[in-house]
LOFILO-611802 format. One record per residue (C-alpha): residue number from 1; residue in one letter; z, x, y. Coordinates in Angstrom, 3 decimals. Layout:
> NUM, A, Z, X, Y;
...
# end
This chain:
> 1, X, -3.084, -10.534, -12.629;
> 2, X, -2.917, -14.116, -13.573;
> 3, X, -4.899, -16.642, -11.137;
> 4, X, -2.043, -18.224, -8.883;
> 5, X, -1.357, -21.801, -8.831;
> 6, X, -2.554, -23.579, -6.192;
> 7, X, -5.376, -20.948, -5.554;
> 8, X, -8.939, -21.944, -4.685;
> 9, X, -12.415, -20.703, -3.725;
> 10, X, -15.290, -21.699, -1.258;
> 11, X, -18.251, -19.682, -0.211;
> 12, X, -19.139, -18.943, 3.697;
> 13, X, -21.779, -19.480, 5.205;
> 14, X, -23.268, -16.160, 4.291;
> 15, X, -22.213, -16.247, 0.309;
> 16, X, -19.115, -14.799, -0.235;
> 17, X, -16.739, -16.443, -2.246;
> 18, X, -13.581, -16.836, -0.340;
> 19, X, -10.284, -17.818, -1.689;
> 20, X, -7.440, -19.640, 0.076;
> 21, X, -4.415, -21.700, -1.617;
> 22, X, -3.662, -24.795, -0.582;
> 23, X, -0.421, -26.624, -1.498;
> 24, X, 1.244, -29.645, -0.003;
> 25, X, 0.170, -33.712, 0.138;
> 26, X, -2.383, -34.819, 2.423;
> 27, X, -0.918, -37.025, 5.262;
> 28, X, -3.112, -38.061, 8.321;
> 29, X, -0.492, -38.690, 10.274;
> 30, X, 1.024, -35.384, 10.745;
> 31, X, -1.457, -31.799, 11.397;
> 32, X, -2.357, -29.394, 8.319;
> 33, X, -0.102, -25.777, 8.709;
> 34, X, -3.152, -23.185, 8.455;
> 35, X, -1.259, -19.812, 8.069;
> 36, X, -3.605, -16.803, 9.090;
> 37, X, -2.726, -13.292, 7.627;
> 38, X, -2.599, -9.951, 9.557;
> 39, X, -5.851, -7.685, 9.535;
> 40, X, -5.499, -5.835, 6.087;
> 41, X, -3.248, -8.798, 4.813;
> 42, X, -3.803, -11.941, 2.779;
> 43, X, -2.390, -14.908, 1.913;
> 44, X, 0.726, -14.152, -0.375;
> 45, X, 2.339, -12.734, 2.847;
> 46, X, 3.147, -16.633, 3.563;
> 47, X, 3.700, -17.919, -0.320;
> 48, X, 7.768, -18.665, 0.498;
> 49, X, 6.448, -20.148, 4.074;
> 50, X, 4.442, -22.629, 2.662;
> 51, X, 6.528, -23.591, -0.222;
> 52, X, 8.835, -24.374, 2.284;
> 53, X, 7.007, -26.290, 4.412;
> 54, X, 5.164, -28.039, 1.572;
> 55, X, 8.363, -29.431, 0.475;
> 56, X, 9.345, -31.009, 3.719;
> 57, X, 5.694, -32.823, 3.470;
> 58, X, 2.942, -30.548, 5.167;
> 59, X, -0.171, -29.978, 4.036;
> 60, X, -0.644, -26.446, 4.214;
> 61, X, -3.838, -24.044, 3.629;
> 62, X, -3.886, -20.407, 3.781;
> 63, X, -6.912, -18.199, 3.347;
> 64, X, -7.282, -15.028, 2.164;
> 65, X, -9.808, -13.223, 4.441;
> 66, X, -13.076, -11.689, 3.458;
> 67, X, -12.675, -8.369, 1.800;
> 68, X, -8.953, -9.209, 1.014;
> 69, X, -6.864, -10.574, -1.662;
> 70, X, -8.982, -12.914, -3.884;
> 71, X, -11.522, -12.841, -1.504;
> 72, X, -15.026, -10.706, -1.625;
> 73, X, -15.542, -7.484, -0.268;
> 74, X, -18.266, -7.613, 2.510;
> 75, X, -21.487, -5.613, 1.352;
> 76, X, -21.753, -5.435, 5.237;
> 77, X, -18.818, -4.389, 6.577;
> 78, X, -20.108, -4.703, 10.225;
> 79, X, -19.210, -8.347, 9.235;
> 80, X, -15.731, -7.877, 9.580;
> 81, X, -15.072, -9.213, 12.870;
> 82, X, -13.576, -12.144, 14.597;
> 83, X, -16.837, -14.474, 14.430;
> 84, X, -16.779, -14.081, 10.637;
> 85, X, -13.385, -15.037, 10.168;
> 86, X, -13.691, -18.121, 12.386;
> 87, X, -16.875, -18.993, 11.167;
> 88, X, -14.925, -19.138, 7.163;
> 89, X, -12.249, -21.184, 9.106;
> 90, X, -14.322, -23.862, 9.901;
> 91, X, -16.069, -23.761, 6.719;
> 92, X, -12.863, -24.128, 4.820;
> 93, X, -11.460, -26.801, 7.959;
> 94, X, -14.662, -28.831, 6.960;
> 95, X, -14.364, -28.329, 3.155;
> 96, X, -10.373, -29.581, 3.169;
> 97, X, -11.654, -32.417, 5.706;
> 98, X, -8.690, -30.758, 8.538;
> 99, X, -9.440, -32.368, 11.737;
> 100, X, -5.855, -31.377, 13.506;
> 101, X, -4.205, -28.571, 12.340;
> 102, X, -1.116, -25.669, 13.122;
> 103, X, -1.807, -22.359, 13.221;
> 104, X, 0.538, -19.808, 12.061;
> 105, X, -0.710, -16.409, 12.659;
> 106, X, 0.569, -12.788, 11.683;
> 107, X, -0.915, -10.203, 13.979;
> 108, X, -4.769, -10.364, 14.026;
> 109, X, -4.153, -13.688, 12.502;
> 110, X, -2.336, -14.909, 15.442;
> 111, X, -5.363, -13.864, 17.755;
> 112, X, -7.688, -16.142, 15.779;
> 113, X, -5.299, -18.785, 16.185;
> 114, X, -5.547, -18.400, 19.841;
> 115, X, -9.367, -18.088, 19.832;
> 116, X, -9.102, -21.720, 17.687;
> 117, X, -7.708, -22.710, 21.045;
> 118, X, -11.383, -22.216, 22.597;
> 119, X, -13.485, -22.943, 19.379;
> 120, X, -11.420, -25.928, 18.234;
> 121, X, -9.483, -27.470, 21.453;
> 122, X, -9.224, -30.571, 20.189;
> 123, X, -7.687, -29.530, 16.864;
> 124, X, -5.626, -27.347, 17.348;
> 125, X, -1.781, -28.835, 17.800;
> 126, X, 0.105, -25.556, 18.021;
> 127, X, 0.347, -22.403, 18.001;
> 128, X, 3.012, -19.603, 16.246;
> 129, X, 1.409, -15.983, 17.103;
> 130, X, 3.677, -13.390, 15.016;
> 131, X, 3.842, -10.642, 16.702;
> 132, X, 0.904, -10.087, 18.606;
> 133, X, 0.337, -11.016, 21.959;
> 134, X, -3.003, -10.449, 24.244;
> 135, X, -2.942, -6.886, 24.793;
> 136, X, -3.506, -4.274, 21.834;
> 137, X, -1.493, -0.831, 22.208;
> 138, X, -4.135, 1.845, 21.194;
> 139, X, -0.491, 3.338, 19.411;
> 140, X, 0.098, 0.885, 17.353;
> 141, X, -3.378, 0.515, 16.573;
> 142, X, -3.681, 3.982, 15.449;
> 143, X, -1.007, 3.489, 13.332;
> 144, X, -2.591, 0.717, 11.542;
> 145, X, -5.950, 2.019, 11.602;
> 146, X, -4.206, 5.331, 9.750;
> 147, X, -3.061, 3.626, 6.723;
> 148, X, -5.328, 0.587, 5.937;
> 149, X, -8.334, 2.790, 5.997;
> 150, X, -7.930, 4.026, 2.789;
> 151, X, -6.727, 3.467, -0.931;
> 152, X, -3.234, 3.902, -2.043;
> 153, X, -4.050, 4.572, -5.901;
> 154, X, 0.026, 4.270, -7.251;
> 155, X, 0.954, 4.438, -11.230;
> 156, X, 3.697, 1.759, -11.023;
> 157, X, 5.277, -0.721, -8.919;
> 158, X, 8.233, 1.560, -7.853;
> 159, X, 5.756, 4.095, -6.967;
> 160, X, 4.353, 1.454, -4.849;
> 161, X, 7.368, 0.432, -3.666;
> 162, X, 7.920, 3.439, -2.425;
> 163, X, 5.134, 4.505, -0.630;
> 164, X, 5.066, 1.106, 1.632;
> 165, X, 8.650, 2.413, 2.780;
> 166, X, 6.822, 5.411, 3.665;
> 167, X, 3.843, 3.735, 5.032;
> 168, X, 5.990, 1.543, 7.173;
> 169, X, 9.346, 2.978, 7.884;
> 170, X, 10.258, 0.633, 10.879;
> 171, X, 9.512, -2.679, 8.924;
> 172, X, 13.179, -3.674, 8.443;
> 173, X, 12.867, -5.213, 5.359;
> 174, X, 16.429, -6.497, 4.583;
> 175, X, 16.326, -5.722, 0.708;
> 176, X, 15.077, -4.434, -2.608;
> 177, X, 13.384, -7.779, -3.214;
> 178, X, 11.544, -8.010, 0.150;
> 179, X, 10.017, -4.738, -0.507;
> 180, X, 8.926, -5.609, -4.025;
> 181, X, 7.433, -8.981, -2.411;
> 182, X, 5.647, -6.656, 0.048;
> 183, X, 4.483, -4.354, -2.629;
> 184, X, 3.389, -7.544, -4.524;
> 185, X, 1.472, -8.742, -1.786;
> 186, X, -0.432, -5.214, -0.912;
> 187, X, -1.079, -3.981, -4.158;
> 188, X, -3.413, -5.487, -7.705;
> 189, X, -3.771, -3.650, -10.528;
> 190, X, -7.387, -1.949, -10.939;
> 191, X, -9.556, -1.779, -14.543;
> 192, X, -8.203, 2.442, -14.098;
> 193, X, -4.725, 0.416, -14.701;
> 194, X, -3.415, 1.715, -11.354;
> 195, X, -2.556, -0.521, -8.449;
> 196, X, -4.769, -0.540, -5.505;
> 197, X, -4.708, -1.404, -2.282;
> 198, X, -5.333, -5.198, -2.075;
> 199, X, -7.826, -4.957, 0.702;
> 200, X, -10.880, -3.197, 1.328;
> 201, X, -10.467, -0.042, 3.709;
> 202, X, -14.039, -0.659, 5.614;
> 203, X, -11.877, -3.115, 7.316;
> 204, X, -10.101, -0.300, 9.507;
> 205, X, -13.074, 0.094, 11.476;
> 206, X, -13.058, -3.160, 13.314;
> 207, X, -10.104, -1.186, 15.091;
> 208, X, -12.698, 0.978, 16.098;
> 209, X, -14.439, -1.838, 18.058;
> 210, X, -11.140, -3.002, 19.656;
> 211, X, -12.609, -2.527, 23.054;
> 212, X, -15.396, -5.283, 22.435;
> 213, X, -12.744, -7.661, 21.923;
> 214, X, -12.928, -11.116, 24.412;
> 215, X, -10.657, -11.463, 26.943;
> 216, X, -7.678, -12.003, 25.046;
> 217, X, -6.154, -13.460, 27.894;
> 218, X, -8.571, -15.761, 28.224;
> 219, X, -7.941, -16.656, 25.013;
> 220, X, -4.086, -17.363, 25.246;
> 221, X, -4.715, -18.885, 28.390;
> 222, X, -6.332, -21.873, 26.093;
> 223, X, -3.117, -22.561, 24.219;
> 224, X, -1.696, -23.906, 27.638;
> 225, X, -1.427, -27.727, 27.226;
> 226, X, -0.301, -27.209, 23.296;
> 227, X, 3.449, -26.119, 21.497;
> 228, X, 3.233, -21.798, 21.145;
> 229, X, 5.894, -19.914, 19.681;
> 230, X, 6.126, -16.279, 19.770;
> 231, X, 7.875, -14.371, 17.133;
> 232, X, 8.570, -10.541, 18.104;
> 233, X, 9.942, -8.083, 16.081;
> 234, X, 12.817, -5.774, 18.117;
> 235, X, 11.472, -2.769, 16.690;
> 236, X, 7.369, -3.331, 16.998;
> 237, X, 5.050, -1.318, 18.441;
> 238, X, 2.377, -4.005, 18.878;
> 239, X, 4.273, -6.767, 20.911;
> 240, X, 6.660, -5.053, 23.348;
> 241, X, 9.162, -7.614, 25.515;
> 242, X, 7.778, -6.956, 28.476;
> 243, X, 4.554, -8.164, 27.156;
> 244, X, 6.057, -11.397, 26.019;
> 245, X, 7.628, -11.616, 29.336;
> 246, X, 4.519, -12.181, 30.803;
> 247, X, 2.880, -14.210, 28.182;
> 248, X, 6.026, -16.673, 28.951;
> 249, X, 4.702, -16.745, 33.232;
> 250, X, 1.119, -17.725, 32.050;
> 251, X, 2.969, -20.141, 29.203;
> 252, X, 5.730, -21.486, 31.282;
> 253, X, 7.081, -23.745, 27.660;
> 254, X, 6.947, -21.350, 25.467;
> 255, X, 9.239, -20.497, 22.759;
> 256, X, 10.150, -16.870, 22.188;
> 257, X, 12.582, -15.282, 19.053;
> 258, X, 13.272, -11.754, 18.597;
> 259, X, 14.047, -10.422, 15.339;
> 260, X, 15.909, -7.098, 16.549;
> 261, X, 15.637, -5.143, 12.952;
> 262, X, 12.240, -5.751, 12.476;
> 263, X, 9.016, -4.224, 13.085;
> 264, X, 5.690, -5.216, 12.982;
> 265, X, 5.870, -8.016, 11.651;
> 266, X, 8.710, -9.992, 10.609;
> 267, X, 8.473, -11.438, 7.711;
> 268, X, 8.770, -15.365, 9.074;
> 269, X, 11.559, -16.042, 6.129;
> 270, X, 14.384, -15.016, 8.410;
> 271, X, 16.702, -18.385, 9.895;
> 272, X, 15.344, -17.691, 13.199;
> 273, X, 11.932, -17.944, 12.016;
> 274, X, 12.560, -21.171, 9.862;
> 275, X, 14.124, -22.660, 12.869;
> 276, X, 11.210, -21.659, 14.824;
> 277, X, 8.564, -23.085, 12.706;
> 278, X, 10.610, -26.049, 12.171;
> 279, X, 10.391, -26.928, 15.658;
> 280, X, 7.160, -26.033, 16.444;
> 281, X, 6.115, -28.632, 13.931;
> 282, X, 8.693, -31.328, 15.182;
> 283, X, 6.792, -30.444, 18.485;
> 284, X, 3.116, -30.741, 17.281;
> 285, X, 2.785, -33.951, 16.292;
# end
């Protein structure tokens, strides 16, 4: 696979080399977009989001996670846990020189975004939290937990094509193309010259240690005084509407949009979604 434009590198704190791509000018007078992927996810899940937004004029940075993507696998895998990925935040926040910033996050993503709300107050000038809210369903975790833990060794991309549909029959993709995107974004061919799961499996088990989570309450509680938006697809089993019900009482301005085909997660290229990011940046400044 050819190195994508746009694509750079930075080590953490404890050596890794992480990647992230960065596109868009540099303007002080409006925040950076920081778009944070989904647990076993990485940062070509929001390649169409940020060319979009980096051609209305934002600066945007999005990072592939350790053990993901570009990024190195952990030799500890213990290490795969919230404090990690917040301490590489602020690592790459510092490297960029980001002192305000958006945060766009996609399921686990969009609980480190609302843990930025405690770690970075001052920074952080919105919030979009695709859907994920601040209670886990130990369902929908299973689910997850059942097909990230392992390889998916396929011979071709139709092959892998089709075994995300079968992976992740309630996604709602729209069309052949979104699926190949998907596939695209899960999958990297191997030196065995089959594609492989773009992620490293060891990361299922911080599922496993769901229940040593913070209050995650606590944690959306800190978004308060800022913009949040709330994506929710119709047909998740992560985010229900009751859920987001009550996330709107503790958030009494904040924006909700339901995608109705969709599962978890939408893909944030649907209208509504555009819309809703366009207006959560209109409102962040």
């Amino acid at each position: 696979m050819t190195v994508d434009p746009g694509l750079c590198f930075h080590r953490s704190r404890d050596g890794l080399r992480l990647a992230y791509r960065r596109s868009g000018p540099v303007d002080d007078h409006r925040p950076a977009v920081l778009c944070l992927p989904g647990l076993a996810r990485n940062s070509r899940d929001f390649l169409a989001v940020a060319e979009r937004l980096s051609a209305q004029g934002h600066r945007v940075l999005c990072p592939d996670w350790r053990g993901r993507g570009h990024s190195d696998r952990d030799p500890r895998p213990e290490r795969y846990n919230p404090q990690s990925y917040i301490d590489d935040l602020a690592q790459l926040l510092a490297l960029e020189g980001v002192e305000r910033f958006i945060a766009i996050g996609t399921s686990m993503g969009g609980l480190i975004a609302c843990a930025l709300g405690v770690v970075k107050p001052a920074g952080l000038a919105g919030v979009l939290l695709n859907d994920i809210g601040p209670e886990l369903p130990q369902g929908g975790l299973a689910r997850i937990r059942n097909y990230i833990g392992r390889d998916w060794p396929q011979p071709d991309w139709p092959s892998a094509v089709a075994c995300l549909k079968a992976m992740l029959p309630t996604l709602g993709l729209q069309s052949e193309a979104e699926w190949q995107s998907l596939a695209e974004a899960s999958f990297r061919s191997g030196p065995d010259g089959l594609l492989h799961a773009d992620w490293d499996p060891r990361v299922a088990d911080a599922l496993a240690r769901a229940d040593a989570l913070p209050d995650l309450w606590a944690l959306f509680r800190s978004l308060r005084d800022i913009p949040v938006t709330v994506v929710r697809g119709g047909q998740s089993d992560i985010l229900s509407a009751d859920l987001v019900q009550r996330m709107e009482r503790e958030h009494p301005r904040l924006r909700s949009v339901v995608i109705p085909w969709a599962g978890h997660t939408p893909t944030l290229s649907e209208p509504a979604c555009q819309e809703a990011i366009d207006e959560l940046c209109a409102a962040s400044r």
